[in-house]
mmCIF file of the C-alpha atoms, coordinates in Angstrom:
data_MODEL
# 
_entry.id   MODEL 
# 
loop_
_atom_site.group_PDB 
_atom_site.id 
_atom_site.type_symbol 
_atom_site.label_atom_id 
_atom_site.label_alt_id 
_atom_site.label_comp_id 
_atom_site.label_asym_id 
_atom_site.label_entity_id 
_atom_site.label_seq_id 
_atom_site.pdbx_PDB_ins_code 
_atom_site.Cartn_x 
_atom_site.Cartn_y 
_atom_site.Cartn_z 
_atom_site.occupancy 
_atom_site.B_iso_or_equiv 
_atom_site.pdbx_formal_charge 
_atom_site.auth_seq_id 
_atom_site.auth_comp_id 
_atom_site.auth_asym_id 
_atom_site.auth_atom_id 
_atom_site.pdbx_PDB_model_num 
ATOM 1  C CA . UNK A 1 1  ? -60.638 4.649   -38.199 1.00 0.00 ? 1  UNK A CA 1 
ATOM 2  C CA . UNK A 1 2  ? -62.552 2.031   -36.260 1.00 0.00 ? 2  UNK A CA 1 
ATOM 3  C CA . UNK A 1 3  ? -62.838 -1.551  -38.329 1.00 0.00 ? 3  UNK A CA 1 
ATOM 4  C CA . UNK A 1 4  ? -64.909 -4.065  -36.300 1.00 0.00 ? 4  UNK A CA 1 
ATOM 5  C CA . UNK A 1 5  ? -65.303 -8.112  -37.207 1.00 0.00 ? 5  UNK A CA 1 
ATOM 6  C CA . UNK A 1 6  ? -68.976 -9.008  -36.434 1.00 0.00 ? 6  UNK A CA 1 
ATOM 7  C CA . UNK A 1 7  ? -71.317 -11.817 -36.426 1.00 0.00 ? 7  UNK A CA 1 
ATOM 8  C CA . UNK A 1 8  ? -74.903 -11.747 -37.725 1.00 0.00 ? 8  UNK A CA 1 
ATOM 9  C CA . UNK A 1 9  ? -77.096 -14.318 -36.816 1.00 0.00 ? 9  UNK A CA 1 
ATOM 10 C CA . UNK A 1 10 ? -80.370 -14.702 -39.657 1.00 0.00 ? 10 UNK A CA 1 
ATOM 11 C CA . UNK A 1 11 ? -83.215 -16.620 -39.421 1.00 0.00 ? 11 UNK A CA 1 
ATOM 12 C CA . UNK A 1 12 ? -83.210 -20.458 -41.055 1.00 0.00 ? 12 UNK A CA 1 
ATOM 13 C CA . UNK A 1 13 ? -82.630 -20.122 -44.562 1.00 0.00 ? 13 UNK A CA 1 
ATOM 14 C CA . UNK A 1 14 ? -82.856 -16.116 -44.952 1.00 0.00 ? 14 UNK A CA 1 
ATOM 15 C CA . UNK A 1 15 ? -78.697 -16.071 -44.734 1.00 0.00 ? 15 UNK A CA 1 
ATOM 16 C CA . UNK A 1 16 ? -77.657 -15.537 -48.173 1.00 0.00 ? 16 UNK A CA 1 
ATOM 17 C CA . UNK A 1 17 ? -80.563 -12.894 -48.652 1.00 0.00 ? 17 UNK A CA 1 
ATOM 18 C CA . UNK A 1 18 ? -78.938 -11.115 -45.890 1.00 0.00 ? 18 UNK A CA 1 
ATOM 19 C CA . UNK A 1 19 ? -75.792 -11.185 -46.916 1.00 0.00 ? 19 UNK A CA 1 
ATOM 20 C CA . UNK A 1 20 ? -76.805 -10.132 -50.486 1.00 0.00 ? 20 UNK A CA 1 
ATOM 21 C CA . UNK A 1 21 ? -78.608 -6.734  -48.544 1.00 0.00 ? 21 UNK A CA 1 
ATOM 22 C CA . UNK A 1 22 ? -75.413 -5.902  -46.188 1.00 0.00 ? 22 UNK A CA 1 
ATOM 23 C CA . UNK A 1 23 ? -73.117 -6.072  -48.855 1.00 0.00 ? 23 UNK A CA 1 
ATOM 24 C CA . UNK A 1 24 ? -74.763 -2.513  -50.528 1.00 0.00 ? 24 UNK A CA 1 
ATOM 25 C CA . UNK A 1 25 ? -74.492 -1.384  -47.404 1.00 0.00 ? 25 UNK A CA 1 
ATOM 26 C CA . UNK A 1 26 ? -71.713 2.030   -46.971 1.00 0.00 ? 26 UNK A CA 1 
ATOM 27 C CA . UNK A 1 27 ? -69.395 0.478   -44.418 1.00 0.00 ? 27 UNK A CA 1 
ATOM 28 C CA . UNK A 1 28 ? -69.877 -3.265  -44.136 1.00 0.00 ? 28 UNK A CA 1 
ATOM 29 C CA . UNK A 1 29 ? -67.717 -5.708  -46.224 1.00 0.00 ? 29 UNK A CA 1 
ATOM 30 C CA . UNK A 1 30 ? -69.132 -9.552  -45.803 1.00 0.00 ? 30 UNK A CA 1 
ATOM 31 C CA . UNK A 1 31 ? -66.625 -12.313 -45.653 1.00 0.00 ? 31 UNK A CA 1 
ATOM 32 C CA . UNK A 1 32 ? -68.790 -15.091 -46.331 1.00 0.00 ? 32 UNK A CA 1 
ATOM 33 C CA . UNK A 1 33 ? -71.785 -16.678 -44.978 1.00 0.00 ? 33 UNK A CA 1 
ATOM 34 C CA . UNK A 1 34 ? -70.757 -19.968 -42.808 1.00 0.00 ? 34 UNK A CA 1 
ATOM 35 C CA . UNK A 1 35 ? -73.014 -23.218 -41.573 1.00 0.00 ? 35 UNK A CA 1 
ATOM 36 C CA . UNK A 1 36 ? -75.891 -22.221 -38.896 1.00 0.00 ? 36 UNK A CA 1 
ATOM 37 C CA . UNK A 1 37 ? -77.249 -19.385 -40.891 1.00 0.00 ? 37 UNK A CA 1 
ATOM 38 C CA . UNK A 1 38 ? -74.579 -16.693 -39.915 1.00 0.00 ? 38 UNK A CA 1 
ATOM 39 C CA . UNK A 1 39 ? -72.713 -13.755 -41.770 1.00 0.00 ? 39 UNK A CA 1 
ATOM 40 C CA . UNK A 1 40 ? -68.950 -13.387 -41.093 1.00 0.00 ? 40 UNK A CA 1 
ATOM 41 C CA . UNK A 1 41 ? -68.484 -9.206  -41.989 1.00 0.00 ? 41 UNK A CA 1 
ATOM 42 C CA . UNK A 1 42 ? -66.620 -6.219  -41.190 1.00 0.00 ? 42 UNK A CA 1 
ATOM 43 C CA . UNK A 1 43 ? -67.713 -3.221  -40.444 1.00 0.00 ? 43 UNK A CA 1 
ATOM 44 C CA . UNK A 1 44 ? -65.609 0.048   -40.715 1.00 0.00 ? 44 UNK A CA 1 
ATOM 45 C CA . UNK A 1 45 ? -66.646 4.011   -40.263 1.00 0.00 ? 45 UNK A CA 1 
ATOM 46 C CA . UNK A 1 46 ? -64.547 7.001   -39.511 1.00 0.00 ? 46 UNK A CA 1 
ATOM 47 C CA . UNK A 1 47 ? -65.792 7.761   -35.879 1.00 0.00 ? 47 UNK A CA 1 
ATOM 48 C CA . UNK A 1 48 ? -66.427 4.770   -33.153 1.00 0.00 ? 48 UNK A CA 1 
ATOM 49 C CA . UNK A 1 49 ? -70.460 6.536   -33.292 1.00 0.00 ? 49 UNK A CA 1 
ATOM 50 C CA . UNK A 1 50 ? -70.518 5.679   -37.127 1.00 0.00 ? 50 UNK A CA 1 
ATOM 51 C CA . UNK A 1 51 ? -69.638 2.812   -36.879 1.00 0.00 ? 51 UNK A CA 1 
ATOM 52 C CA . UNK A 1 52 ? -72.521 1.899   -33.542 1.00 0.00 ? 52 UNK A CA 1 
ATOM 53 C CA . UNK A 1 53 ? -74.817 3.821   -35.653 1.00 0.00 ? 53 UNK A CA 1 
ATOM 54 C CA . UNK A 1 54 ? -73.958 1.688   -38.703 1.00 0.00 ? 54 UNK A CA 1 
ATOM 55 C CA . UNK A 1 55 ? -74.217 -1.543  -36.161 1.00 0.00 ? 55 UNK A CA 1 
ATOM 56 C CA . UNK A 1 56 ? -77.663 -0.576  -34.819 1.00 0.00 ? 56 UNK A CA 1 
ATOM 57 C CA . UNK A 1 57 ? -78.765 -0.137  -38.678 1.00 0.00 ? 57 UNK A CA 1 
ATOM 58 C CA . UNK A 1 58 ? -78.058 -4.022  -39.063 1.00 0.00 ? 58 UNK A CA 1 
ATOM 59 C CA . UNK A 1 59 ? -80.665 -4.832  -36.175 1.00 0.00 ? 59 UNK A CA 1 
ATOM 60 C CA . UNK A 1 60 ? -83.296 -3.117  -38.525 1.00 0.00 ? 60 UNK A CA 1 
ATOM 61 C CA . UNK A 1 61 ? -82.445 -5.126  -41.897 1.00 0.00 ? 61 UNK A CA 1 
ATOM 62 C CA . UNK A 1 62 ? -85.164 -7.816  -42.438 1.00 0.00 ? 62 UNK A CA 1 
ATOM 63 C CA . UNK A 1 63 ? -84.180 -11.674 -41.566 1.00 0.00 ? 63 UNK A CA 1 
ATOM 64 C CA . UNK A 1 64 ? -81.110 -10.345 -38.759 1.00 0.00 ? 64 UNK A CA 1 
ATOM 65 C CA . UNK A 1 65 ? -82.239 -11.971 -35.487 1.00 0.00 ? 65 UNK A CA 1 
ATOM 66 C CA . UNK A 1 66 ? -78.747 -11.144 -33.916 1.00 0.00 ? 66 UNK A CA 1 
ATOM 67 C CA . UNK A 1 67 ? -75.659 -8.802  -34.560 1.00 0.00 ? 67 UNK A CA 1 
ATOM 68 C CA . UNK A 1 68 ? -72.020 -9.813  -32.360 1.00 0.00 ? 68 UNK A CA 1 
ATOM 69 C CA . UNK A 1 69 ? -69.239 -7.662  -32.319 1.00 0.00 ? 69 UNK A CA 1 
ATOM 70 C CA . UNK A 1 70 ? -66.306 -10.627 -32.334 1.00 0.00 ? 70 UNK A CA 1 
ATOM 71 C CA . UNK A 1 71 ? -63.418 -8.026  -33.039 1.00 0.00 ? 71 UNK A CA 1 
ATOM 72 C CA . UNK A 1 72 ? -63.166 -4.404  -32.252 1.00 0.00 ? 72 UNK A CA 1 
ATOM 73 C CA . UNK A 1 73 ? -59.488 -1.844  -33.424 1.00 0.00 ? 73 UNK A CA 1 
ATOM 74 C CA . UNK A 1 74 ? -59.751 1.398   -32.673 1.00 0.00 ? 74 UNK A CA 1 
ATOM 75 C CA . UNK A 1 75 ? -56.175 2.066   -31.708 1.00 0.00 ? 75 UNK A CA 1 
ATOM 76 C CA . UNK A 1 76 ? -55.348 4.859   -34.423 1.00 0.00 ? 76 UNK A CA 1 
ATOM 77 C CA . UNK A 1 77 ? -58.403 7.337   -32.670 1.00 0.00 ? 77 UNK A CA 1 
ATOM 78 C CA . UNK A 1 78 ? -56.878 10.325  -31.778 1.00 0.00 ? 78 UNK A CA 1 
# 
C-alpha cells in the first residue's frame, strides 16, 4: 500500500477551511495545519494510481493553490 506525506499550499486565510474539506476525504489523514497557510497530510490508497488519482482530486478542492508530495513509501508493491 502506497502512504505519501504531502504539502498543500491554500490561499491566505482559506487553510483551516481546507483542512476541514480534506479531512472527509477517503484516503487523506491531515496532521495539522502549520504557519504560511499550509496543510501537513497523508495520503494513502491501495495502488500507486489511487493514490495520483486521489492527489490530482486535491488540485480540484476550492482554496488549494498547490499540492507537494514531501514523502513517498511504496516499498511493500508487489
Amino acid at each position: 500500500m502506497p502512504i505519501s506525506g504531502i504539502v498543500v499550499t491554500c490561499g491566505t486565510g482559506d487553510a483551516d477551511a481546507v483542512a476541514s474539506r480534506i479531512g472527509t476525504m477517503d484516503g487523506i489523514e491531515v496532521q495539522g495545519v502549520v504557519p504560511g497557510d499550509r496543510i501537513v497530510a497523508v495520503i494513502e490508497s491501495d495502488s500507486v494510481d489511487g493514490e495520483v488519482a486521489l492527489f490530482s482530486r486535491l488540485h480540484e478542492v476550492d482554496g488549494v493553490q498547490t499540492v507537494r508530495l514531501a514523502y513517498h513509501n511504496f516499498e511493500d508493491m508487489e
